[in-house]
KEMIVO-864114 format. One record per residue (C-alpha): residue number from 0; residue in three letters; y, x, z. Coordinates in nm, 4 decimals. Each point is the difference from the previous one (the first is absolute). Layout:
{atom NUM,"Ala",{Y,X,Z}},
...
This chain:
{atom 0,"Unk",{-6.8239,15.1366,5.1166}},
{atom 1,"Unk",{0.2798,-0.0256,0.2686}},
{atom 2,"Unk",{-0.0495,0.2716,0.2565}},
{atom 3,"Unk",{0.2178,0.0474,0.3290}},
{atom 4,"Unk",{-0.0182,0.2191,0.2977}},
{atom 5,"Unk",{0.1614,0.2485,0.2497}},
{atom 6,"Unk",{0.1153,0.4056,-0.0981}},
{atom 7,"Unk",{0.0879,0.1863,0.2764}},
{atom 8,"Unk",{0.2177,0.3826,-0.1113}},
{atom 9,"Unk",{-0.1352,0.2789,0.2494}},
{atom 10,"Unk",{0.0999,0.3764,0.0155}},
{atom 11,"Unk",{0.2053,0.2059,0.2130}},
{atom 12,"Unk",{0.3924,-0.0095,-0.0164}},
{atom 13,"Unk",{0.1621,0.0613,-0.2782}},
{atom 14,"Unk",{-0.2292,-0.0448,-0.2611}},
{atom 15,"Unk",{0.2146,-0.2407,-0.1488}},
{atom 16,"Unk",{-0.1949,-0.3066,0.0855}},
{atom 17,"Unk",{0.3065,-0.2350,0.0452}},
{atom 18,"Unk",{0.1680,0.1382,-0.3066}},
{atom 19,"Unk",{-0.3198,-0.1329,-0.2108}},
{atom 20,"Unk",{-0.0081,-0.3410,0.1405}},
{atom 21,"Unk",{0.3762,-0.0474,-0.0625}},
{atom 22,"Unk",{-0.0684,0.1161,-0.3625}},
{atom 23,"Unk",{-0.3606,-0.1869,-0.0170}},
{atom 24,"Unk",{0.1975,-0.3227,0.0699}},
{atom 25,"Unk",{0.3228,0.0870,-0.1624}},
{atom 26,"Unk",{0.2181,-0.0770,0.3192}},
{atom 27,"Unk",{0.0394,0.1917,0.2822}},
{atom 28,"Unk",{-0.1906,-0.1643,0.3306}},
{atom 29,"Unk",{-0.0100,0.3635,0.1831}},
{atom 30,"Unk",{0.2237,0.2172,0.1456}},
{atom 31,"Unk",{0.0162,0.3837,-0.1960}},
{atom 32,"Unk",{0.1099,0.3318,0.1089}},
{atom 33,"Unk",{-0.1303,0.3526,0.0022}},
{atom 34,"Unk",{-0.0576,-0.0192,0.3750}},
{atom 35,"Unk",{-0.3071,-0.0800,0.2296}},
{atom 36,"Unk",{-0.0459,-0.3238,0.1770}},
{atom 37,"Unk",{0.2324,-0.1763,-0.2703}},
{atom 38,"Unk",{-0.2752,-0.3097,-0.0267}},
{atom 39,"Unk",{-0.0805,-0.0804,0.3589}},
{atom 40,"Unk",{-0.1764,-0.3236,-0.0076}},
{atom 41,"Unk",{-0.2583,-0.1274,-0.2100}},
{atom 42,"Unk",{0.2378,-0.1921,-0.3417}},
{atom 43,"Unk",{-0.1659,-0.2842,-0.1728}},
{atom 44,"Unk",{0.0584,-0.0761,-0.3610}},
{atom 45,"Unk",{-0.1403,-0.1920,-0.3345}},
{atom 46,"Unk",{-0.0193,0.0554,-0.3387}},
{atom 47,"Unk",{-0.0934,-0.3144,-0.2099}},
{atom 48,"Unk",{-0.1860,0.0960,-0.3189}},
{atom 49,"Unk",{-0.1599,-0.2495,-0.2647}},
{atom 50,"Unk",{-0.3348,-0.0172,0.1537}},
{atom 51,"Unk",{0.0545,0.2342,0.2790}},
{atom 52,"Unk",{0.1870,-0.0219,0.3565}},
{atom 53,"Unk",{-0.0113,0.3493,0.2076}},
{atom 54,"Unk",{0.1761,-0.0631,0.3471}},
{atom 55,"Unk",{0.0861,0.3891,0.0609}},
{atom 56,"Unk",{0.0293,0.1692,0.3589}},
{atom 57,"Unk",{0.1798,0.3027,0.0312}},
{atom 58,"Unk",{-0.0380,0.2240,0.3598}},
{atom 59,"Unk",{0.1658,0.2461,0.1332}},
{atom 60,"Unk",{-0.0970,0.3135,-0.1418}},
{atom 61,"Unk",{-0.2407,0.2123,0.2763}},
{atom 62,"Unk",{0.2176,0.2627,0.1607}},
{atom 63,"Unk",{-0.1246,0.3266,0.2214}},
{atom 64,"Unk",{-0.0971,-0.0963,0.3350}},
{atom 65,"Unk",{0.2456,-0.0061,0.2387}},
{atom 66,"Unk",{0.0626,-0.1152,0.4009}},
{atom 67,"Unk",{0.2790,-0.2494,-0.1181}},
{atom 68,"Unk",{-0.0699,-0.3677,0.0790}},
{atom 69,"Unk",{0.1548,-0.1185,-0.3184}},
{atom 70,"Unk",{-0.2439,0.2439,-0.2081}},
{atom 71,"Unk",{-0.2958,-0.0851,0.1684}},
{atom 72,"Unk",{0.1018,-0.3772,-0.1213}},
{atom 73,"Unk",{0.0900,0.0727,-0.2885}},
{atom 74,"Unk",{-0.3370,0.2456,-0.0864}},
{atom 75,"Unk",{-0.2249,-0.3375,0.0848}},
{atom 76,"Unk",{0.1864,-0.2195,-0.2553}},
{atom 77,"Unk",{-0.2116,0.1165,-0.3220}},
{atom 78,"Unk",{-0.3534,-0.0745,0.2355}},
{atom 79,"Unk",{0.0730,-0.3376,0.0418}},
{atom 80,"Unk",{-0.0443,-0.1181,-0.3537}},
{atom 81,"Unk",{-0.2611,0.1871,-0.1153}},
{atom 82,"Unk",{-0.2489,-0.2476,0.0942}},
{atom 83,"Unk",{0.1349,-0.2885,-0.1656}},
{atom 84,"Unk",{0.0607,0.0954,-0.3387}},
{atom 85,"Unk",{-0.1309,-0.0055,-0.3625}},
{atom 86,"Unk",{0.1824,0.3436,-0.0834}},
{atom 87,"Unk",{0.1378,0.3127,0.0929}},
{atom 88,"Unk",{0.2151,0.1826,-0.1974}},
{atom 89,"Unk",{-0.0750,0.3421,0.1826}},
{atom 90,"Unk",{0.3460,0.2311,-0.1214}},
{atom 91,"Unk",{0.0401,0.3589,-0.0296}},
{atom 92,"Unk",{0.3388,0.2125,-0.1531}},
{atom 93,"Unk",{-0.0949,0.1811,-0.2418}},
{atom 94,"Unk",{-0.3032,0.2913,0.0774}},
{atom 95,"Unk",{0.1287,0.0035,0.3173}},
{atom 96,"Unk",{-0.2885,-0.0506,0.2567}},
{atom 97,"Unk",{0.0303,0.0977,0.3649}},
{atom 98,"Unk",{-0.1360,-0.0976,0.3256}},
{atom 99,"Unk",{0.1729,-0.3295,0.0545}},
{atom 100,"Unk",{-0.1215,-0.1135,-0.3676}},
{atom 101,"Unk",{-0.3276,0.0992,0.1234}},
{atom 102,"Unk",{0.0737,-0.1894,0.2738}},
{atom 103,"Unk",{0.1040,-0.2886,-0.1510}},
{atom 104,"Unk",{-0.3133,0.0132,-0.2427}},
{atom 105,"Unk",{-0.2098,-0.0336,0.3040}},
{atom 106,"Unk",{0.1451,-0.3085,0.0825}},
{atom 107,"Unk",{-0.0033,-0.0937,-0.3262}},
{atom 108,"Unk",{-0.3761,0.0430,-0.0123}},
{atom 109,"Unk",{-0.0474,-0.2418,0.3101}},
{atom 110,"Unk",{0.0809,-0.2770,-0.1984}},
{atom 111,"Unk",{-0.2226,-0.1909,-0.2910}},
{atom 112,"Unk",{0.2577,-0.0928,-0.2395}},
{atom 113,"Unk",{0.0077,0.1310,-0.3221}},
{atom 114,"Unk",{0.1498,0.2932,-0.0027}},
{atom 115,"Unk",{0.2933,0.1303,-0.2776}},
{atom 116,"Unk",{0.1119,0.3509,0.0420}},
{atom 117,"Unk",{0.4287,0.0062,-0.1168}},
{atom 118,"Unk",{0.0692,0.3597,-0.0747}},
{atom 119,"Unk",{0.4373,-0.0231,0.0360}},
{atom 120,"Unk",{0.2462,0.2075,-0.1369}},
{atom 121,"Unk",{-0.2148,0.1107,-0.3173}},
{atom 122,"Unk",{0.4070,0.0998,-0.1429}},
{atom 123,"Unk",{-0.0485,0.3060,0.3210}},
{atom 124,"Unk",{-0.2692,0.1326,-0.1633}},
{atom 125,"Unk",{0.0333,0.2488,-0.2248}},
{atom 126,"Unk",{-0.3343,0.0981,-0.1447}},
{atom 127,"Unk",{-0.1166,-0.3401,-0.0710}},
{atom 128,"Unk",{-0.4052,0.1668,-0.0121}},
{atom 129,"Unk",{0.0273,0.0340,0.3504}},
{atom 130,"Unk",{-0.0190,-0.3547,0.0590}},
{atom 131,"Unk",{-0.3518,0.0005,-0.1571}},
{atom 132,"Unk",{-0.1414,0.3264,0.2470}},
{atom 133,"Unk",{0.2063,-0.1898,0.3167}},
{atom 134,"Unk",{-0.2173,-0.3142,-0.0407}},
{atom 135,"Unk",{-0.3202,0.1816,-0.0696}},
{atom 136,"Unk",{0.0392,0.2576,0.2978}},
{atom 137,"Unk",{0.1651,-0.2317,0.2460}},
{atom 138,"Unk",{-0.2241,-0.3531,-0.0486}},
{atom 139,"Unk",{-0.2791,-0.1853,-0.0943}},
{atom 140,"Unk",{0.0692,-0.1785,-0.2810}},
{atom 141,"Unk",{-0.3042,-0.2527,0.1027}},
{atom 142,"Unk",{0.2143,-0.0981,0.2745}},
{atom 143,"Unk",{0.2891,-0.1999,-0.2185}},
{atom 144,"Unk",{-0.0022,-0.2658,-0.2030}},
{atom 145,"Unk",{0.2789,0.1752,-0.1730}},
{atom 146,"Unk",{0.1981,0.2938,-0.0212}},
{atom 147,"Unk",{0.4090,-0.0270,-0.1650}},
{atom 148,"Unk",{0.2189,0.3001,0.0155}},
{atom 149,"Unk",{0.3623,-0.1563,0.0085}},
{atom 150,"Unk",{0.3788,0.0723,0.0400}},
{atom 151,"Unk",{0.1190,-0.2912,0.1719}},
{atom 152,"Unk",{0.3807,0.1535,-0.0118}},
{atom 153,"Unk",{-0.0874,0.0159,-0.3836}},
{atom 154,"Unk",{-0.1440,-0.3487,-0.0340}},
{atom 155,"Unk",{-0.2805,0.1828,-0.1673}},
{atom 156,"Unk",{-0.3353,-0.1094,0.0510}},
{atom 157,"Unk",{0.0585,-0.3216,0.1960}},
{atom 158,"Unk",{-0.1162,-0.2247,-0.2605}},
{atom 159,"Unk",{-0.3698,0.2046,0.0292}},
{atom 160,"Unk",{0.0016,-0.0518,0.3874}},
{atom 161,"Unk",{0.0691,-0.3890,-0.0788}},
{atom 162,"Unk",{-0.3057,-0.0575,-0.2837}},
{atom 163,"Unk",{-0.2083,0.2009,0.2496}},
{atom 164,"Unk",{0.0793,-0.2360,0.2948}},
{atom 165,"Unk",{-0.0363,-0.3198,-0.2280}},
{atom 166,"Unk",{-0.3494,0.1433,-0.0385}},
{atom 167,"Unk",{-0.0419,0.0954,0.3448}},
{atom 168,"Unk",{0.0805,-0.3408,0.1783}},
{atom 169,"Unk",{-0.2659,-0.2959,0.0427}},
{atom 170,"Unk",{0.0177,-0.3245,-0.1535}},
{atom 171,"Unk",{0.1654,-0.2114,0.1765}},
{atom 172,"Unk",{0.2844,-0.2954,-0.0072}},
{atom 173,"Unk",{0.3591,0.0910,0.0390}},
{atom 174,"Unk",{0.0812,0.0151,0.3950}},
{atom 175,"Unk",{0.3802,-0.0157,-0.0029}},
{atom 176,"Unk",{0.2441,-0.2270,-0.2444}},
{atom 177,"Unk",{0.1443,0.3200,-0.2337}},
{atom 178,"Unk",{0.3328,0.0393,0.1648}},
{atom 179,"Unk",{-0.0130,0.0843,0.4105}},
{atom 180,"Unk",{0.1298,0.2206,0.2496}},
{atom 181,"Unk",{-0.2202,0.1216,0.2876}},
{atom 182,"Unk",{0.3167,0.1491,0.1853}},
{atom 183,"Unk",{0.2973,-0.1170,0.1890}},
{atom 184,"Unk",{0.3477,0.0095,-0.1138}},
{atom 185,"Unk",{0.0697,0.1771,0.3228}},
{atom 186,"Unk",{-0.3008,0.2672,-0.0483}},
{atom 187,"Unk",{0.1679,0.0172,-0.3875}},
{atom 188,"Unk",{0.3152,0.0791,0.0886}},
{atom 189,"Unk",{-0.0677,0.2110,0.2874}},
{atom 190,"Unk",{-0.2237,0.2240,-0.2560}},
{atom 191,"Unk",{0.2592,0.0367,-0.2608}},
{atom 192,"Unk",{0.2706,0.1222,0.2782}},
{atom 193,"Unk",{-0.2628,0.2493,0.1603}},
{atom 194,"Unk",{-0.1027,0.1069,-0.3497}},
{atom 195,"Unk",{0.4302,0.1202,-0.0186}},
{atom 196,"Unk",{0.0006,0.1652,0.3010}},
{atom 197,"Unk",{-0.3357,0.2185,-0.0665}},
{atom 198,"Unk",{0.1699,0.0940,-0.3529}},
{atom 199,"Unk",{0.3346,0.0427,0.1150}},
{atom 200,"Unk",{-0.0796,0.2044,0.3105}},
{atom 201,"Unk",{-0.3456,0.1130,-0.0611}},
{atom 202,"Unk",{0.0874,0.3648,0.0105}},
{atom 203,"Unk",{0.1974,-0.0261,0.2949}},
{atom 204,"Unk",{-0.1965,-0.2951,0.2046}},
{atom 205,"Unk",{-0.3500,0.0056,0.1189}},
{atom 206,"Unk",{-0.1669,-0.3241,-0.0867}},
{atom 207,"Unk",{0.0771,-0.1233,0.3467}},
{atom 208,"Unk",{0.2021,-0.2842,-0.1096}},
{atom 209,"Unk",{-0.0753,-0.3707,0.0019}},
{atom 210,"Unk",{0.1756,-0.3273,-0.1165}},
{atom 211,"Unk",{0.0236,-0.3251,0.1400}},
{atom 212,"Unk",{0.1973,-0.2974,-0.1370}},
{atom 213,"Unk",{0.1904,-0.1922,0.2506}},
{atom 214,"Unk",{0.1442,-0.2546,-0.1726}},
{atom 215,"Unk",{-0.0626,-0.1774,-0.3726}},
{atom 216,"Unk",{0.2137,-0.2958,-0.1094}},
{atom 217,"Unk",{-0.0830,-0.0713,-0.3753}},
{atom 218,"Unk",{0.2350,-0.2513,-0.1952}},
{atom 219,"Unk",{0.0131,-0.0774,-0.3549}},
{atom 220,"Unk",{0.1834,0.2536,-0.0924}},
{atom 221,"Unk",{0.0152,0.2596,0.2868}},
{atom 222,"Unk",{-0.2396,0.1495,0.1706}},
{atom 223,"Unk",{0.1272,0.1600,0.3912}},
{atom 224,"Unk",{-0.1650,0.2449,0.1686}},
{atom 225,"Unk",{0.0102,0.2150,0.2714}},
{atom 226,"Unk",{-0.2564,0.2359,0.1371}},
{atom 227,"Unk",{-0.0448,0.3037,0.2491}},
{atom 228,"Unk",{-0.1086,0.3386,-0.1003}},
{atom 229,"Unk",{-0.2103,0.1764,0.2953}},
{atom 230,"Unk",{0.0039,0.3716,0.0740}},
{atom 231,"Unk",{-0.1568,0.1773,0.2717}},
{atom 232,"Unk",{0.2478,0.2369,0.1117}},
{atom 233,"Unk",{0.3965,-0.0264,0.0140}},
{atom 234,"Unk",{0.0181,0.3280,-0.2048}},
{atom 235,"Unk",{-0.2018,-0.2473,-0.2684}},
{atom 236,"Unk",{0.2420,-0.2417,0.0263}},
{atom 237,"Unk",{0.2985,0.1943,-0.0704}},
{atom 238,"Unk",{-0.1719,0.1392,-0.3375}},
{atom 239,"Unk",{-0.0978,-0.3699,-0.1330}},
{atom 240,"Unk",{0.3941,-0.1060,0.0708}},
{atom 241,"Unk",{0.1337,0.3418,-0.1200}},
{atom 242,"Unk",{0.3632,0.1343,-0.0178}},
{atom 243,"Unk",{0.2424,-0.3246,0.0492}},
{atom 244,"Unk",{-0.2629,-0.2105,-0.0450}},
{atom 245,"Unk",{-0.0811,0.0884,-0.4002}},
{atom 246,"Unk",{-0.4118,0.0666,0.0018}},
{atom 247,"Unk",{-0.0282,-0.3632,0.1586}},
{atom 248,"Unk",{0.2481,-0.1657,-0.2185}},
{atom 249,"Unk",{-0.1925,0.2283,-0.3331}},
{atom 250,"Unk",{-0.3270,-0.1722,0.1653}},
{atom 251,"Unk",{0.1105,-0.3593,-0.0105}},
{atom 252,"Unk",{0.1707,0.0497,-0.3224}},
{atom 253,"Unk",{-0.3334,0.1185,-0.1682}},
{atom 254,"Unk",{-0.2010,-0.2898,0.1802}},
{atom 255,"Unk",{0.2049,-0.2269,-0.1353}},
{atom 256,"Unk",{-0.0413,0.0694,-0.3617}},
{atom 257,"Unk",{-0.3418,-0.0826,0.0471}},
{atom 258,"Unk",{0.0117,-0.2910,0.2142}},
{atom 259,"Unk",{0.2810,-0.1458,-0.2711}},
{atom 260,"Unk",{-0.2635,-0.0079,-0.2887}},
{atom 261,"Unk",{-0.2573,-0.1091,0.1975}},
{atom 262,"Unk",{0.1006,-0.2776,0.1062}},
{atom 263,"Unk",{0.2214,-0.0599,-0.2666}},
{atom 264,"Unk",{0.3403,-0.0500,0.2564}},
{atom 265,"Unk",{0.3286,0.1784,0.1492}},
{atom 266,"Unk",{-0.1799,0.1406,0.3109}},
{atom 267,"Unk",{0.2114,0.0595,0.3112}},
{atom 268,"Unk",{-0.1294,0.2853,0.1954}},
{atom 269,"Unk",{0.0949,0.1372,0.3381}},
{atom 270,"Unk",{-0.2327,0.2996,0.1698}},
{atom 271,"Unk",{0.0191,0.1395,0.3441}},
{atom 272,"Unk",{-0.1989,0.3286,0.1135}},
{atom 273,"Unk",{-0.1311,-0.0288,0.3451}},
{atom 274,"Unk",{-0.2246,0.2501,0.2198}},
{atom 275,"Unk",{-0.3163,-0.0954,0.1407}},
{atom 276,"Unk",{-0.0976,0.2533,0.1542}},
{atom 277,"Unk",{-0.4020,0.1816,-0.1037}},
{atom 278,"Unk",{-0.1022,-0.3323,-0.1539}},
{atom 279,"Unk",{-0.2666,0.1461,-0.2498}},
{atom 280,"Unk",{-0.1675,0.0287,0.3110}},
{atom 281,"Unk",{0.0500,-0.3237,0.1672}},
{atom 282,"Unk",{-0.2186,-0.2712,-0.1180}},
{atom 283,"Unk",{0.2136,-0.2840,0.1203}},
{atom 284,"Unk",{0.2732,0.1454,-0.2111}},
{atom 285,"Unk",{-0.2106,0.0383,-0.3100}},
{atom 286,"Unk",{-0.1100,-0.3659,0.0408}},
{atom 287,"Unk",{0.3701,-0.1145,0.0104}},
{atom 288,"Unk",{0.0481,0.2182,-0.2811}},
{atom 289,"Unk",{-0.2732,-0.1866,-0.1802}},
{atom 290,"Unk",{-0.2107,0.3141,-0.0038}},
{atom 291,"Unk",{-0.3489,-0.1673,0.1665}},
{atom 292,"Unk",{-0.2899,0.2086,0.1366}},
């Protein structure tokens, strides 16, 4: 029986729903850090089994409402796949259940799909009964098709979450050939440098900061790029370039690393920091960001 379908990964941020597709299909496809908004756009993926293709989509995790343009894009993300899935893989950390899971649920409930509830970071927990009284006071079992407690960090408990999906999906012929990519080499690239600056100035840095690649030129053996990082104050700027211009230059060296294996070639890497000023709240700039309402 070959079965095939789409999986859509729903919860609020940091959950760790990008760290357990990037585990789930053993390469990394999204962007990780402990920071809100990391995953801004809706990332497709596959994984290729024997008799099974899953063709994943992971959202933006839902956030607390706020006046921002750029989060009321980004909260609308996770609605607009809902509909047009097999399965959901709704995720909570740990016991933790507040009113943005709640939220979340809700929106999880508008949907038909089968329904898999991913309880993350299981290795947080201490007591490991409490998992057992969280499920039973918090949801209806009735209302999944499964329920996996997991420590994606841990790689524990991602093989369950796959046999239950190979159950989950219908029968149906492959869709894709086994080996694609759904996004750009520019969206790629610009992920991976982002993904630096939120970890290297996370603490420092609001997650006001966009990339943009300017300029590719790929060649058998080198790979040259240059893109812009976007603040939205000068004060911004001055932190992402830091003293004599070391935070950039710790940015780019990081990116690179990462761009280097994967595409398997010496990258050349040049990054600017401009201002634009307020653009979370300018939709033109969020479209020319690649952010789209």
């Amino acid at each position: 029986m070959i079965k095939c379908g789409y999986t859509t990964i729903i919860g609020k941020t940091n959950v760790g729903k990008s760290t357990f597709l990037n585990k789930f299909l053993d390469k990394k496809v999204s962007i990780t850090a402990d920071k809100s908004q990391t995953t801004r756009s809706n990332i497709y993926a596959i994984k290729t089994l024997e008799k099974t293709q899953i063709i994943f989509i992971d959202t933006p995790g839902i956030h607390k409402k706020s006046e921002k343009t750029l989060n009321k894009v980004l909260r609308k993300k996770p609605s607009e796949v809902i509909h047009d899935v097999d399965v959901i893989i709704f995720m909570v950390s740990g016991t933790k259940f507040d009113d943005i899971d709640r939220e979340t649920l809700e929106l999880v409930y508008q949907s038909t799909a089968k329904k898999i509830l991913v309880i993350n970071k299981i290795d947080l927990v201490k007591n490991k009964k409490n998992l057992f009284t969280f499920v039973e006071e918090t949801f209806q079992k009735d209302d999944f098709f499964a329920i996996v407690p997991i420590s994606a960090k841990n790689d524990d408990g991602i093989d369950l979450v796959e046999k239950e999906l190979e159950k989950a999906l219908p029968e149906n012929e492959f869709f894709y050939p086994e080996e694609i990519s759904f996004q750009s080499k520019n969206f790629e690239i610009s992920e991976i440098v982002r993904e630096k600056v939120i970890r290297l100035l996370g603490d420092e840095l609001p997650y006001e900061t966009a990339v943009v690649i300017e300029h590719l030129d790929e060649k058998k053996e080198t790979f040259e790029i240059s893109a812009n990082i976007y603040v939205s104050k000068q004060s911004q700027k001055s932190i992402v370039i830091g003293k004599s211009g070391e935070k950039i230059k710790s940015i780019g060296i990081a990116a690179r690393v990462d761009l280097e294996k994967k595409f398997e070639k010496k990258i050349i890497l040049k990054l600017w920091c401009k201002v634009q000023k307020n653009w979370v709240n300018n939709p033109i700039s969020l479209e020319s960001f690649g952010i789209k309402s």
